[in-house]
C-alpha positions as CSV (number, residue, x, y, z in Angstrom):
1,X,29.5,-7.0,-10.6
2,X,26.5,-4.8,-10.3
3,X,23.6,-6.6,-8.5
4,X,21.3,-2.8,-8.3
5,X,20.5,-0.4,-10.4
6,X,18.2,2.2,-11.0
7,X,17.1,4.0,-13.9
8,X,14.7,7.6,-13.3
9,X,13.4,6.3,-10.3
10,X,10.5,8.8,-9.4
11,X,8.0,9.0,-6.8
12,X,5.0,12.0,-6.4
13,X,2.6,11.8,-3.9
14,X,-0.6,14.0,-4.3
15,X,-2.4,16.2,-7.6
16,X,-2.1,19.0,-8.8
17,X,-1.2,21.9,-6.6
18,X,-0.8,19.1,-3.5
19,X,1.3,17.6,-5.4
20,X,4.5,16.5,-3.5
21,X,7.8,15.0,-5.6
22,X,9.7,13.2,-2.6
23,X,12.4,11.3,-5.1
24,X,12.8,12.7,-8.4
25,X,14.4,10.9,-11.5
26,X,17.1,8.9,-9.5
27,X,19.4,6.6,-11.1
28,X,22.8,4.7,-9.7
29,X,24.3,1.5,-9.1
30,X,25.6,-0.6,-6.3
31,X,28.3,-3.6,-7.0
32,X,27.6,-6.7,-5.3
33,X,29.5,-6.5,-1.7
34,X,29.3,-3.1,-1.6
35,X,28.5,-1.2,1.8
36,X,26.4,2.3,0.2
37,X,25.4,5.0,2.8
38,X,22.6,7.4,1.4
39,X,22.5,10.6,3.8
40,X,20.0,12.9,4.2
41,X,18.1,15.7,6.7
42,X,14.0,14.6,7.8
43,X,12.1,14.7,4.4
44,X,14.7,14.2,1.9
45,X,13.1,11.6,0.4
46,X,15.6,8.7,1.6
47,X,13.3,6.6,3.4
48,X,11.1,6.6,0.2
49,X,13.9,5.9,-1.9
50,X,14.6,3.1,0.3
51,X,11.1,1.4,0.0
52,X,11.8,1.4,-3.8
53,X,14.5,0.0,-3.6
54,X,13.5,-3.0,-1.7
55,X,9.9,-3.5,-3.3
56,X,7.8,-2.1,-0.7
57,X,6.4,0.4,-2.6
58,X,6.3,0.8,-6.2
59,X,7.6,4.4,-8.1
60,X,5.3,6.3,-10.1
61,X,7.8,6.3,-12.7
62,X,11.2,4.3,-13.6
63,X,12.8,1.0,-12.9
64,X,14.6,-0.9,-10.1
65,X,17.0,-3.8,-11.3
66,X,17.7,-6.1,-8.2
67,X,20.5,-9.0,-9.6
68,X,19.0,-8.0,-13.7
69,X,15.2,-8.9,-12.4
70,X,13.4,-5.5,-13.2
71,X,11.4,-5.8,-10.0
72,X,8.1,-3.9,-10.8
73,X,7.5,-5.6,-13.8
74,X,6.0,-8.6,-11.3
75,X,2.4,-8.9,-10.2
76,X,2.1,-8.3,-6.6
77,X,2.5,-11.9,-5.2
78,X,5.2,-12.2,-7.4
79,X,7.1,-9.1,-6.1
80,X,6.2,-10.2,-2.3
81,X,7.7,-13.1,-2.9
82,X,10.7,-11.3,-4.3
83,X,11.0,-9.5,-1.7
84,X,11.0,-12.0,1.0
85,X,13.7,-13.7,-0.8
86,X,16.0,-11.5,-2.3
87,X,15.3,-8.7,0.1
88,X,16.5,-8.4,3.5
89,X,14.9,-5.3,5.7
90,X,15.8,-3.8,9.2
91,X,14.0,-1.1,10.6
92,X,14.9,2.0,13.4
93,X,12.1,-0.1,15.7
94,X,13.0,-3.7,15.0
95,X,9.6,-4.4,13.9
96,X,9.7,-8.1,15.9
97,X,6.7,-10.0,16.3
98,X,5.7,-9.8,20.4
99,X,4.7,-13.2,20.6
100,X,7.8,-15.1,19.1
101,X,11.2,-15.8,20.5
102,X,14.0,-15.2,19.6
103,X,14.9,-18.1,17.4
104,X,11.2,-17.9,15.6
105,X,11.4,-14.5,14.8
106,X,14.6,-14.9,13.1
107,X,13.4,-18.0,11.1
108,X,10.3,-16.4,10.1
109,X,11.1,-15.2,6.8
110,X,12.0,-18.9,5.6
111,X,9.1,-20.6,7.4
112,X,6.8,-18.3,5.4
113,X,8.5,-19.4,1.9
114,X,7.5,-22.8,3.2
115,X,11.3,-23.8,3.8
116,X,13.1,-25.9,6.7
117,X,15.5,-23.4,7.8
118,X,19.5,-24.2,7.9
119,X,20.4,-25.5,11.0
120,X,24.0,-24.6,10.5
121,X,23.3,-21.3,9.1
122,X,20.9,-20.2,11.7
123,X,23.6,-21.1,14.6
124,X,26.7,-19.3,13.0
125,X,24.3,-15.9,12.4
126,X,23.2,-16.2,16.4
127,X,27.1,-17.0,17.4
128,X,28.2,-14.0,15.1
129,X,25.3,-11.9,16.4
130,X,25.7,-12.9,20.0
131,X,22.4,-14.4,21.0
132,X,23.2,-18.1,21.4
133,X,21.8,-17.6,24.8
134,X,18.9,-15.7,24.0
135,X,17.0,-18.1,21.4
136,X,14.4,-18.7,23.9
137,X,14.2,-15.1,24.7
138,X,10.4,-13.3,23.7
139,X,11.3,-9.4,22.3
140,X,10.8,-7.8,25.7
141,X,12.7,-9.9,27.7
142,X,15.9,-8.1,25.6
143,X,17.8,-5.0,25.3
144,X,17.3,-2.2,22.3
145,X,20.4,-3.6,21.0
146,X,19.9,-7.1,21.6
147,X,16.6,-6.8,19.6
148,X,18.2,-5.4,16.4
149,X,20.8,-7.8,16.5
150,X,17.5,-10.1,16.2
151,X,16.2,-7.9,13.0
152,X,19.5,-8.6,11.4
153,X,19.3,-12.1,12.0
154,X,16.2,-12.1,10.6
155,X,17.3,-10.1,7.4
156,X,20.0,-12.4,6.8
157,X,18.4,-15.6,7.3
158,X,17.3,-16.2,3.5
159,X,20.7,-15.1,2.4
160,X,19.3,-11.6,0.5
161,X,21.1,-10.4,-2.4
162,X,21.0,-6.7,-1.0
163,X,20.4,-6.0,3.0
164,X,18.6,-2.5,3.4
165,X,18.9,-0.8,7.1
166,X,16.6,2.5,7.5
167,X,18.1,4.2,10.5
168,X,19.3,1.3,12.2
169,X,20.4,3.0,15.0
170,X,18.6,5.7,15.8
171,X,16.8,3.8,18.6
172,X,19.5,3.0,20.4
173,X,22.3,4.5,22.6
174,X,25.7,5.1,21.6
175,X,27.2,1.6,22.7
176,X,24.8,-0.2,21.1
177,X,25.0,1.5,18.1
178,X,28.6,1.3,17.6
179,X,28.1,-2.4,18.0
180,X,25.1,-3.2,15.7
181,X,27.9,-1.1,12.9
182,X,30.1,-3.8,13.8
183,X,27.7,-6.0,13.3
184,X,26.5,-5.0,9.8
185,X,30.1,-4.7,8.6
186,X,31.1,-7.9,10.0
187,X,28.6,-9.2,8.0
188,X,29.2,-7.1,4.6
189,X,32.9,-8.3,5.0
190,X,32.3,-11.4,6.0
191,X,29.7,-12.6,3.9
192,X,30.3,-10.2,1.0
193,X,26.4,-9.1,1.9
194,X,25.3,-6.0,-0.3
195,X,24.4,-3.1,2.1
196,X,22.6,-0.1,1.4
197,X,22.2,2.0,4.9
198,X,19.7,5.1,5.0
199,X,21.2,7.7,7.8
200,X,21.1,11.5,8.7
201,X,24.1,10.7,10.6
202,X,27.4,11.7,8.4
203,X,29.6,10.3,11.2
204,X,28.1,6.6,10.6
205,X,28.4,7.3,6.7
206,X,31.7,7.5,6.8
207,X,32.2,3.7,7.8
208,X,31.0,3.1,4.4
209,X,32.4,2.4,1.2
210,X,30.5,5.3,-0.5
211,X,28.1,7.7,1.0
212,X,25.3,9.6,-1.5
213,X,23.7,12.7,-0.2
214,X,19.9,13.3,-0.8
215,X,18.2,16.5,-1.3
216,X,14.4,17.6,-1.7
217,X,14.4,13.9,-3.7
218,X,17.5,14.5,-5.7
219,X,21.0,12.6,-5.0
220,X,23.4,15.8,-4.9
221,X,26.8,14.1,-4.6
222,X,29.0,11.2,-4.0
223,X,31.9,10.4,-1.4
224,X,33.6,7.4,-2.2
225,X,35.9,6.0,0.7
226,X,37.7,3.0,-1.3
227,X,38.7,1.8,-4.6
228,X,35.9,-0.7,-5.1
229,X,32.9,1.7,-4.9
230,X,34.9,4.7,-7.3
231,X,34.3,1.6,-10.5
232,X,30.6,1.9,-9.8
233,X,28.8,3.8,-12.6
234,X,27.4,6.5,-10.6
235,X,24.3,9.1,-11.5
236,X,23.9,12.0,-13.3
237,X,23.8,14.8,-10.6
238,X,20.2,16.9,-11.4
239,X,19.9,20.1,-10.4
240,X,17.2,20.8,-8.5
241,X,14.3,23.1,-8.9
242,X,12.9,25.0,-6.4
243,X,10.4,23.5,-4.3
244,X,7.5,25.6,-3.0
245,X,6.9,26.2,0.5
246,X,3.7,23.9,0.6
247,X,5.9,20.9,-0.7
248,X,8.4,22.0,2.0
249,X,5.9,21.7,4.8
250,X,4.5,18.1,3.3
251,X,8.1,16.5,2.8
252,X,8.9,17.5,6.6
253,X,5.3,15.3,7.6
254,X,6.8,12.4,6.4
């Protein structure tokens, strides 16, 4: 079942001859449980393509379906709330509040929807994650890794239809990494969780079900790595057109 899908999904930043294209004209689909790697060099335009995807910042031009709702068609409140609900976001640098532990920065997505959050739920996440004796814990009283294990909690914790991570290891060291992978495909296996990973690192995009390589904005080509992910309707691969120096130099600033 396909829970998102987008159709000419274009972003431009700038006028005229400033005029920078960092995703141009994307469209593709994801099937519910479905872990989706997109792969791409400084500039590419993944991370933008990510914050489309999850409602963070809206496209100059085209649509983003997220379980048939076509998200930008909501007022701003409307797509915050959205977001918050239906969208579950981990970030290279955890992004944890400072003055929270661990348990209330994990909960924090559900007190802000006005919600009691689920007991139950909230103690299988920190068993599976590990942190059972860290709820008490403030941010810098743990580990790199111990941290983002926290930002997944805290992704998870409204039950998201998709889970975006943006580089969600390139803050830490190689063991950690390996484990926080674990961690994210324990949870896409275990709780069928939709999982869309942006990465430069082809090694990690391997350990998904389908890995799509971005360009100068343009999604070049698709690896599929299991049966599942080759029934997804996939994108018309655009040839790109050359990109002028200038726009070259802009793309790498971001």
């Amino acid at each position: 079942m396909e829970i998102l899908r987008t159709e000419q999904v274009r972003k431009v930043y700038g006028k005229e001859e400033n005029q920078v294209v960092a995703v141009d004209n994307v469209s593709f689909s994801v099937e519910k449980g479905e872990f989706v790697a997109i792969v791409g060099s400084s500039g590419s335009g993944k991370s933008t393509l990510m914050h489309m995807l999850g409602g963070v910042d809206r496209p100059t031009g085209g649509k983003v379906f997220i379980e048939g709702e076509d998200i930008y068609q909501l007022n701003d409140d409307k797509l915050a709330i959205f977001r918050r609900r239906q969208v579950g976001l981990i970030y290279q640098f955890f992004n944890l509040v400072p003055v929270l532990n661990v348990e209330e920065n994990m909960t924090l997505p559900v007190e802000l929807d006005g919600k009691k959050p689920d007991t139950e739920f909230l103690n299988e996440l920190t068993e599976t994650l590990g942190l059972q004796k860290r709820l008490n814990h403030l941010p810098n009283e743990l580990s790199g890794g111990q941290q983002q294990r926290v930002a997944i909690g805290r992704a998870l914790m409204n039950r998201p239809a998709i889970l975006l991570a943006d580089e969600p290891t390139g803050n830490l060291d190689s063991k950690a990494s390996a484990e926080i992978m674990e961690l994210l495909k324990v949870f896409n296996r275990k709780y069928k969780q939709t999982l869309i990973m942006i990465t430069h690192d082809l090694e990690l995009a391997k350990q998904a079900d389908r890995e799509l390589n971005m360009e100068d904005g343009h999604l070049q080509e698709i690896h599929c790595w299991n049966e599942v992910s080759r029934k997804a309707p996939v994108m018309e691969v655009v040839q790109k057109p050359p990109v002028s120096a200038a726009a070259d130099n802009e793309r790498e600033s971001r």
